[in-house]
N, C-alpha and C positions, 0 to 999 in steps of 0.2 A: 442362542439357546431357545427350546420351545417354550411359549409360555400355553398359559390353559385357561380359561373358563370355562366353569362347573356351573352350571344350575341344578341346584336342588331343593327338592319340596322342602327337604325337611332332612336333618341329621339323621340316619339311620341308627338304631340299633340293631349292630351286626347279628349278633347270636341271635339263632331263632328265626330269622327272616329266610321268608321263602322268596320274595318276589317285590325287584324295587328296579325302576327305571331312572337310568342318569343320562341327561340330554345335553351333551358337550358337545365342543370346538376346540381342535387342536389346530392352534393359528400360526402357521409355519406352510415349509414349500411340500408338504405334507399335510394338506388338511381332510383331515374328519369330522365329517358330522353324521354320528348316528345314535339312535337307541338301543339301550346294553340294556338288557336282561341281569339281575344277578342269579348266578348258580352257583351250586356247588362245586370245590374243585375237587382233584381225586387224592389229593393228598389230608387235606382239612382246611375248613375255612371257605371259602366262597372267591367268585371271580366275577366278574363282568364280559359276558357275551353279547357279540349285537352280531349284526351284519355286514359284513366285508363292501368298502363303499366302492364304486367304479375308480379306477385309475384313471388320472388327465397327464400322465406324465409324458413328454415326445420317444417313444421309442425310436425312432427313426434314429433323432439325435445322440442316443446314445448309442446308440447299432454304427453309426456313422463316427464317432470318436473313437469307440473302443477299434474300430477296422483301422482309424487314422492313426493309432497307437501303435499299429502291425502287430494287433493280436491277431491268431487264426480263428477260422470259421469255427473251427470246435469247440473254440471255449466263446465267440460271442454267441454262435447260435444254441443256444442254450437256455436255461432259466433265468441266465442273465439279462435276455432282450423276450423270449418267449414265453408262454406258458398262461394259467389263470389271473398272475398278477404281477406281469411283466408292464403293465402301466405305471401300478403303484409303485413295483421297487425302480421305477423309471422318474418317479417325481419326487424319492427321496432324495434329500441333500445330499449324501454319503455317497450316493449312487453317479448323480450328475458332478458332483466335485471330482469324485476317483475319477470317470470317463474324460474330464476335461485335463485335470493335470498329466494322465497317461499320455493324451492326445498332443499336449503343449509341450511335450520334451522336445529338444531340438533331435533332427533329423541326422546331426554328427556336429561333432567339437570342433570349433573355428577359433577358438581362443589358443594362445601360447602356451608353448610347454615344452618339455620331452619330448618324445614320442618313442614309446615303447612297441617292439616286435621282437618276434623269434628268436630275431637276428642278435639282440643288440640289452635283449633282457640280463642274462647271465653278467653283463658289464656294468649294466646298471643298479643293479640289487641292491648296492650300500647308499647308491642316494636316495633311493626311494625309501630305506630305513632311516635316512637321515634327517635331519632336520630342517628342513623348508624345500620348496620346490612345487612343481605343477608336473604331472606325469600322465600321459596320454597314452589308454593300450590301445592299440590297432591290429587287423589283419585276425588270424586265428593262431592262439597262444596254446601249447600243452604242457602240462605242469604234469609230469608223469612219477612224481615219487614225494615223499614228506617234506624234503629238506629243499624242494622248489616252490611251494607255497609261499606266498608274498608277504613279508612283511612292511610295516606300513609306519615310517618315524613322525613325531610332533610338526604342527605346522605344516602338514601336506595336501596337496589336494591328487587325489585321484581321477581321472575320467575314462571311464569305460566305454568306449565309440567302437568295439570289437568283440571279439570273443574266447573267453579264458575258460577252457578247461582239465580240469583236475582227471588223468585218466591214469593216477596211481592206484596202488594197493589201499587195500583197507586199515587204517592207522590205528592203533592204541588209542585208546581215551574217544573214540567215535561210534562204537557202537556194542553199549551194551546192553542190560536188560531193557524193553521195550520202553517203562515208561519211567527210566532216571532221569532226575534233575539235576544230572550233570554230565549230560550223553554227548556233547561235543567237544574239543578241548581243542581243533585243528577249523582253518577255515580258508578260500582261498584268499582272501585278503586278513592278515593281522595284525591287528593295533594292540599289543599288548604292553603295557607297561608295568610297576610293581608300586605296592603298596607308600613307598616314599618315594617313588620316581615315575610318576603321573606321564600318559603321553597326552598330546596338549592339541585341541587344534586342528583333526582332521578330517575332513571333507572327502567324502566317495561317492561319483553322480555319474548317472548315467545315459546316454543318449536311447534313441530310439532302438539302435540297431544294438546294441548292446547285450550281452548274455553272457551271466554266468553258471557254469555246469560245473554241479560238483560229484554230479555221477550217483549219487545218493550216498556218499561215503566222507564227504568234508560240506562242514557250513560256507555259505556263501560269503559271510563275514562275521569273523570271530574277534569280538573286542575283550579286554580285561583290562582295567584300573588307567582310563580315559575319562580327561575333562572333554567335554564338547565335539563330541564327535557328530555329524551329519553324513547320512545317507539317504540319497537323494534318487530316484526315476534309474533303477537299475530293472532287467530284467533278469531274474532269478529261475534256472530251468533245473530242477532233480537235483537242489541241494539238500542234504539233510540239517534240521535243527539252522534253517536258512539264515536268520540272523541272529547272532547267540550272541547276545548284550548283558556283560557280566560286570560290575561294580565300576556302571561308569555315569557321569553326574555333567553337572552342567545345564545353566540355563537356557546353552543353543544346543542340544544334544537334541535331535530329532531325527525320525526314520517316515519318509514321505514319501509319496507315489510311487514304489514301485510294486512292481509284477513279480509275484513268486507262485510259481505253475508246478505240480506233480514234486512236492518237495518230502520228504522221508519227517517224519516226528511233527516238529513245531515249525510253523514260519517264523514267525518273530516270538523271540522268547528272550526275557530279559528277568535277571535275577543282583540283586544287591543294589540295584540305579537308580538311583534319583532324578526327578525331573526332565524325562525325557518324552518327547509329543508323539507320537505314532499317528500318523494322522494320512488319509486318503490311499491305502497300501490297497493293491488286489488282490487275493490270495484264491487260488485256486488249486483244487484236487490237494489239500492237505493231509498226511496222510494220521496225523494224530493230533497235531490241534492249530487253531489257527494262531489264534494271539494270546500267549502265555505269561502273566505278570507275576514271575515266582517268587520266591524266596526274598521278605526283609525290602520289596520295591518299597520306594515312597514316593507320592505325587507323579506318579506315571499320568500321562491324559492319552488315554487311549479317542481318538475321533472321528467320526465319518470314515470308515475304514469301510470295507465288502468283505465278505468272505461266503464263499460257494464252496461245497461240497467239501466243508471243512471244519470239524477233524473227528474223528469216530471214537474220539474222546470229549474236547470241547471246541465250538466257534471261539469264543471270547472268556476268559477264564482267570481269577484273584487264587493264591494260597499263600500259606505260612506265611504270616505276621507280613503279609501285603499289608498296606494304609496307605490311606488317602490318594486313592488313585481314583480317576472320573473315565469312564465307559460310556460315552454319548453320541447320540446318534449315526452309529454302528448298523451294518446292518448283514444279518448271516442266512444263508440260501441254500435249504439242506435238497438234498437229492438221494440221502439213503439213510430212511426208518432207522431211529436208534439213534444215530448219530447225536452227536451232543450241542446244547446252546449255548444260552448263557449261564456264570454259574459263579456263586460265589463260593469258593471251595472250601477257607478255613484253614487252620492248620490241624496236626496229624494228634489225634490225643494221646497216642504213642510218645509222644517228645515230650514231655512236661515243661521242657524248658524252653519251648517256642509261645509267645506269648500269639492273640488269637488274629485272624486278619478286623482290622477296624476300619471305620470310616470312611470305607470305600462306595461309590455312587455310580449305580447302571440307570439311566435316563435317556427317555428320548429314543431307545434303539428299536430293533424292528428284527422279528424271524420270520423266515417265511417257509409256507410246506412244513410244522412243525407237525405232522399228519399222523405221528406214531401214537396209537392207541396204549403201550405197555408202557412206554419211557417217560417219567418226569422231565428227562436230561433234553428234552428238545426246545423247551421254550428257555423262562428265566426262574433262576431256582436259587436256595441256598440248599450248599450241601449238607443234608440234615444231623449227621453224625460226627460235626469235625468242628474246632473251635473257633466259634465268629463271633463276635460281639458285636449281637444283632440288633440292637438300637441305634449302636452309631452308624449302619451303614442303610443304604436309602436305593430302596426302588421306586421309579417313578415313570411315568407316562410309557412305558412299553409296550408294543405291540406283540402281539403273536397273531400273525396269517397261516389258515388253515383251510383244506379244502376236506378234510373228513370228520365230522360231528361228532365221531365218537374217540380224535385225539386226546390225550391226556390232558389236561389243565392242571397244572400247578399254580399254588397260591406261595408266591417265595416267605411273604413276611408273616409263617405263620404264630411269630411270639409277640407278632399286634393283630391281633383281627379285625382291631377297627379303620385302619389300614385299607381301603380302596381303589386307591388308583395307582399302585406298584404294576401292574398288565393286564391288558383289553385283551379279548379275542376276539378277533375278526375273522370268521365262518363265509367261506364262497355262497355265495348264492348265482346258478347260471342264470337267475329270472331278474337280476340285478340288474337295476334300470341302466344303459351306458351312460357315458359320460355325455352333455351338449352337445351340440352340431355349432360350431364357432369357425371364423375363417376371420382372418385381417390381412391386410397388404405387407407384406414385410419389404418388397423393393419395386418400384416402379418409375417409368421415365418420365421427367417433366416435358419432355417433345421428343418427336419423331419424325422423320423424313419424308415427304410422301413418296408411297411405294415400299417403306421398308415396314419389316414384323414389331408388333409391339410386344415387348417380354414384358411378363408380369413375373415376380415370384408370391406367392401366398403362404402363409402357415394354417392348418387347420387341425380341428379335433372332430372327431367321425365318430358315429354312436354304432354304428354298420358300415355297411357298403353304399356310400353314395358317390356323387361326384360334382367336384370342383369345377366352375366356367366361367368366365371372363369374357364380361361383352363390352364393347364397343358402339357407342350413340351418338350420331355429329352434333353439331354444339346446337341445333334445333330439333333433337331427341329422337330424330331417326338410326336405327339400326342399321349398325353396317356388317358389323361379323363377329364373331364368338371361338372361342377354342374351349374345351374340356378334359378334362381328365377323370376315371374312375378309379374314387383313393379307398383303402378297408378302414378297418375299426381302426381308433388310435389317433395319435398328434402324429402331425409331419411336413413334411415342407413340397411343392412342388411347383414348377415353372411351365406358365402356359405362352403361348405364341399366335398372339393372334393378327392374321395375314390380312392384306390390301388386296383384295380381287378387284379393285380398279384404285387407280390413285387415290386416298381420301386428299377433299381440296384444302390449301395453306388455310389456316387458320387456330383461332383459341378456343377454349375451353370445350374440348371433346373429353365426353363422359366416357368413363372405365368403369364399371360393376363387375366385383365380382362377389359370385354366390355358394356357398354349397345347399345342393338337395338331392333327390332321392335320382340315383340311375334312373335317366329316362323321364327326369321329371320337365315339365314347362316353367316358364318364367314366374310365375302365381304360387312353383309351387320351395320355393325357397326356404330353407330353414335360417342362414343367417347371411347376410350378403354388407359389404359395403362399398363404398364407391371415391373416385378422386377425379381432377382434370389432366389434361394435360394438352398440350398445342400442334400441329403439323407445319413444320418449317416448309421452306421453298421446298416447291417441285422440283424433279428431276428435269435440267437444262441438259442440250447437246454442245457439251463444252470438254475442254481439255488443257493440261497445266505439265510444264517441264519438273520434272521432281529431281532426278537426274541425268547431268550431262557431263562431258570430258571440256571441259576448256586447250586442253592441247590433247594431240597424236602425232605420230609419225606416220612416215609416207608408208602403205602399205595396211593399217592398221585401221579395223572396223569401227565405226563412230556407232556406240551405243548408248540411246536412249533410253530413260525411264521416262512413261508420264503417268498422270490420274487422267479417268476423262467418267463423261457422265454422259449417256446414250441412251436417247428415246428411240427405242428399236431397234435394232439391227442397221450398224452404219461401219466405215472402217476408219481407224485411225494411221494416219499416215506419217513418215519423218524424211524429210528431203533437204538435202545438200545443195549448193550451189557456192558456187567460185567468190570471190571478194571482187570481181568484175560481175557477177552476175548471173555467171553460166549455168544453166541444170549441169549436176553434175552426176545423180545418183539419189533414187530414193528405196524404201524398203514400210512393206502395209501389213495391217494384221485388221483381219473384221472381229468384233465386236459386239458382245448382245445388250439388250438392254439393262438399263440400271449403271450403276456407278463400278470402277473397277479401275485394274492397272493393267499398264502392258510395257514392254522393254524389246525395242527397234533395234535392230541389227542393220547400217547403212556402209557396206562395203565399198572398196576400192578398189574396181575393176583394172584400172591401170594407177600409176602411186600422183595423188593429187601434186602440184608444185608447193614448195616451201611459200608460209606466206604468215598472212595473220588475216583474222576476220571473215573467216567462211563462213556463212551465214547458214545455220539447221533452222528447218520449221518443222514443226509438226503443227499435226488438224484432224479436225474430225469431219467426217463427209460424207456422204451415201456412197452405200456400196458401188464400183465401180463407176465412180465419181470425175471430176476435173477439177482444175487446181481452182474454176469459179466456183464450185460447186462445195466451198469448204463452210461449214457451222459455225466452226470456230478455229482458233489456230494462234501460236504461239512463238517466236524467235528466242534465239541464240545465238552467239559467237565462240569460232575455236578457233584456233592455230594448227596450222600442219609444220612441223619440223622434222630436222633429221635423228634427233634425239630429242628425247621428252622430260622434263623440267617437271618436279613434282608443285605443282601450285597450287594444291588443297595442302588443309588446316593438319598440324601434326598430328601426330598417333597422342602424342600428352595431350592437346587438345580435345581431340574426342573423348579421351580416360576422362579427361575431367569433364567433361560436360554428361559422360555416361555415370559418372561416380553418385551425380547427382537427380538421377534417374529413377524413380521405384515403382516397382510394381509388387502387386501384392492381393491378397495371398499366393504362395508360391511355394509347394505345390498347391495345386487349385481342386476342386471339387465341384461344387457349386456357387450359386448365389449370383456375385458381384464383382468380376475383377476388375481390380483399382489401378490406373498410373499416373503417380502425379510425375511431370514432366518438367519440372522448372528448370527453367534455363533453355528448352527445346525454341527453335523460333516460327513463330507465327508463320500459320500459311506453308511449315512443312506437313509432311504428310507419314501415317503410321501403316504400315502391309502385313498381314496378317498369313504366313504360311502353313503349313501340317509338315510333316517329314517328309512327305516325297515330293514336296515342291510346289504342291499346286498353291495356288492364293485363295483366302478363304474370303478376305478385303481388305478394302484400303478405308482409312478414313482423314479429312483432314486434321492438323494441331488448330484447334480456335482458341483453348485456354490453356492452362496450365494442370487440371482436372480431367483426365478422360475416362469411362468407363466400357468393359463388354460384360456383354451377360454369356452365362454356361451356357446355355441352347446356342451358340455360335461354334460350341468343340463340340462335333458331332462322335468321337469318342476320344478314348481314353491313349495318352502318347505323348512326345515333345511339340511344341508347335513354336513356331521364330514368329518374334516381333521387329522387324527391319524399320526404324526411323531414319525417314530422309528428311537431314536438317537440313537445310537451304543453304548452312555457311557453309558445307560439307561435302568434300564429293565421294565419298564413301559413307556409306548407310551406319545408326548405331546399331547392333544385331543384340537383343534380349533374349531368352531362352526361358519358357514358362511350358513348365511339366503339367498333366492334366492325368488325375488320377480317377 
């Protein structure tokens, strides 16, 4: 929860006061600090205006989650990552929690279950209404009429890794006048139970890839008279009245992360329910309101939720004998004048017998764009003609962001005037100072090879257009090379590579600085920089090492070699055969450039060698069109020739289990830092590094059980193979890491 300090001269007396400055701090992942003018609002009463402060929040980072989520371009590229105050709504909590949990849903269900299709649905219907079980949709499902809608029995779990939708007729009890509070009654998942016979227990999550389409004609999930239900990271496309939560209770009853895009009425609309969290949901393009706590709720905690361009009724919204429900740190992102904010609505004075909404608490939330000059309904309001029992319910630390001076201001609590700090206005200002010029190391290597690039990653915050650079100083403060980047306005992260135009020599503590300043600026002319060591291992030797070889063949059958080798220049690497007497019998060469790398010998059998044991392979490294004195370095082997060949590496369960215990990570990848820890790999094997069409990108050898690469190694986006050659092994273990 936010907290606050206020300094104040003095206790105001509201009435009468033309002009009184409050100089606070809202100390949270959202901080303010500005001076607020008091003015009048246009309703009655007075409000506090100041100046809309710079955003520090990473947009990058959330442009980069919300894409990891598999939202489309049109809804990230939006007000949601762009605009005047796409930093701010980038450093609110509500903002970076929704992008993160979007982003963390798994990619598809690996856990047990059923597994529901097309196929196999119609047979399965009575277990899924029954009571207990795990049930998995897959593939693309069509529910083309009422009576295929799914119901959903006590004790189940759902998993949506697929796509369900409803391309029936228009139903009864779904669509009537525009704005009833009881417009859906069908959904394609339901949990419906009855007033003595409760369903109990169930769970509905959804994967990445997940979608449900209701065509704008059925909710996405329709519950009624459910203890504990959860909904979990589903994608919601063109439901109407998308989650219609009707008289259901329970301390685990929550609706969490997911995405409801272009949905008809309400996204999430709950009436008669107790105690249920609503908490980090996205709601987009809604088409009448975002989050509706209707009818008789009690202790709903609505939290850090988003909602964009939603709903042309209300963002966030109490009625009829709602109580004690908590609205906090929310945040609603209007895109069309008029449209509606927050609001506490009251019940209907028509009803006499509805008692009035109480005790309900908007804190902490945030509009933004609330730009409409006619409309109260765009910031935070009570609705002034309808029954609220306005003492018990509490406004508190609000924002409203605005980029037109002559928006509406409304003051919600106007039955206390003395009442101040129910909502700020925060007024753009383009002359608004930016935010710091700040940079820190977020990943960097403790050593490096000589001859190879050093990757830095950085995070920084840009007041403008400057640019990020990373120098390099030998450990007696001479300059050796530099890489740069030009980043804009804003936080974000980027990786620089700074190259060896001649070996730097073995040695410790080589300086790393890096800085941001102005395009084009010199080293003096730095706005924030810092700096670390780090060490240059051995040089690059002309050496070479058997990674893999065949311990038997038959007669006839090619003798291939794998090795690593490490070349000062242009040299070739060689593999030659000779008899268990002695004899040349057969080699096969490949040239090589310099640096480190692998290569795989083909050494055929011009006529079929004799059965035997102990033919000795060498391979070496040499100067191009060399002699066998003329070798660098060079290595031995022993094989057998037979007439049938005897499997003498380690089993297929062998390698499972030594792959089982393999990881890498993250995967899919991105940026930053790919991780593998290797335990159990043996020392002095070696790791090859492909792209899909085969070529090698490197090799490097196993020294621990910890090995790391950096992104500027996948020069784009694809599958790329990890081939470890353990030594106990004569087949390689092959990884698979996707690069998005």
């Amino acid at each position: 929860m936010v907290k606050t300090i206020y300094k104040l001269a003095k206790k105001p007396s509201v009435l009468g006061l033309n002009f009184f400055l409050l100089s606070f701090m809202i100390i949270s992942s959202q901080t303010v600090s500005a001076q607020y003018t008091l003015v009048n609002a246009n309703n009655t009463g007075q409000v506090y205006q100041g100046t809309a402060p710079a955003g520090t929040g990473n947009v990058t980072d959330i442009r980069n989650k919300l894409f990891d989520a598999g939202l489309p371009n049109a809804v990230v590229n939006t007000r949601l990552t762009q605009g005047h105050f796409a930093n701010n709504i980038a450093q609110t909590d509500a903002m970076k929690e929704t992008a993160s949990a979007l982003a963390n849903r798994p990619a598809t269900y690996t856990g047990s279950g059923t597994v529901i299709n097309p196929s196999n649905l119609e047979s399965q219907r009575n277990a899924i209404a029954g009571n207990g079980g795990t049930f998995i949709f897959r593939g693309t499902i069509n529910l083309n009429a009422g009576n295929k809608l799914i119901k959903v029995g006590s004790n189940t779990t759902i998993w949506v890794d697929g796509t369900i939708n409803y391309t029936g007729p228009v139903l009864p009890g779904t669509i009537p006048d525009e704005y009833s509070v009881s417009d859906v009654l069908r959904g394609v998942f339901e949990v419906k139970g009855s007033n003595g016979n409760r369903k109990n227990n169930v769970k509905i999550f959804g994967t990445k890839r997940s979608k449900i389409n209701g065509n704008k004609r059925v909710a996405g999930v329709y519950s009624k008279w459910v203890n504990n239900l959860e909904i979990e990271g589903i994608n919601f496309i063109t439901c109407r009245n998308v989650l219609f939560i009707n008289n259901t209770y329970g301390q685990n009853s929550r609706l969490e992360a997911n995405y409801i895009y272009d949905c008809a009425r309400r996204a999430i609309h709950l009436k008669a329910s107790n105690n249920t969290l609503v908490k980090n949901n996205l709601m987009v393009k809604c088409d009448v309101d975002g989050v509706d706590l209707d009818a008789y709720v009690n202790g709903i905690k609505c939290i850090k939720n988003v909602a964009f361009d939603a709903g042309s009724r209300w963002q966030y919204w109490t009625e009829i004998a709602a109580k004690n429900c908590v609205t906090d740190g929310n945040i609603g992102i209007h895109v069309r004048n008029g449209d509606g904010g927050f609001q506490e609505n009251g019940s209907e004075n028509s009803r006499p017998q509805e008692p009035p909404t109480q005790n309900n608490s908007w804190i902490n939330n945030h509009v933004f764009y609330a730009n409409d000059a006619n409309s109260y309904r765009q910031g935070f309001s009570f609705h002034p003609n309808r029954k609220i029992d306005r003492p018990s319910t509490t406004f508190r630390n609000n924002i409203v962001w605005y980029t037109n001076s002559n928006a509406y201001k409304n003051n919600p609590k106007t039955d206390d005037l003395s009442i101040l700090n129910d909502v700020y206005y925060n007024l753009y200002n383009p002359n608004t100072p930016p935010p710091n010029n700040t940079i820190s190391i977020a990943s960097s290597p403790a050593s490096v090879t000589s001859g190879e690039d050093l990757s830095i990653t950085v995070n920084y915050t840009s007041s403008g257009q400057n640019e990020v650079v990373a120098i390099v100083n030998s450990p007696t403060g001479t300059w050796l090379n530099n890489a740069k980047q030009t980043v804009s306005v804003g936080s974000g992260s980027v990786t620089l590579n700074v190259s060896q135009a001649t070996n730097w020599a073995v040695g410790n503590n080589y300086k790393l600085e890096v800085m941001i300043r102005p395009v084009g600026g010199s080293y003096n002319d730095k706005l924030d920089s810092k700096t670390t060591n780090f060490n240059v291992a051995n040089t690059i030797t002309n050496s070479i090492t058997i990674t893999n070889s065949p311990t038997d063949i038959v007669q006839g059958q090619n003798v291939n070699v794998t090795v690593n080798y490490s070349s000062i220049g242009q040299n070739e690497v060689v593999a030659i055969v000779t008899s268990p007497t002695g004899t040349w019998l057969k080699n096969a060469k490949q040239t090589v450039s310099n640096g480190p790398g692998t290569a795989t010998l083909s050494v055929n059998q011009p006529t079929n060698w004799t059965i035997g044991n102990n033919y000795k392979l060498e391979v070496m490294i040499r100067p191009v069109g060399g002699s066998y004195n003329d070798k660098l370095d060079s290595k031995t082997t022993a094989f057998n020739v037979n007439n049938s060949l005897t499997n003498r590496s380690a089993s297929k369960g062998d390698i499972a289990a030594k792959e089982s215990r393999i990881l890498m990570y993250p995967n899919p990848f991105r940026n930053g830092r790919l991780n593998l820890n290797l335990t159990g790999v043996s020392k002095n094997s070696s790791i090859s590094v492909y792209d899909i069409k085969g070529a090698i990108i490197t090799t490097r050898k196993v020294k621990t059980d910890k090995m790391y690469f950096n992104s500027n190694l996948f020069k784009s986006k694809g599958v790329y193979l990890f081939r470890i050659h353990d030594t106990e092994f004569k087949n390689p273990i092959v990884l698979k890491l996707i690069v998005q």
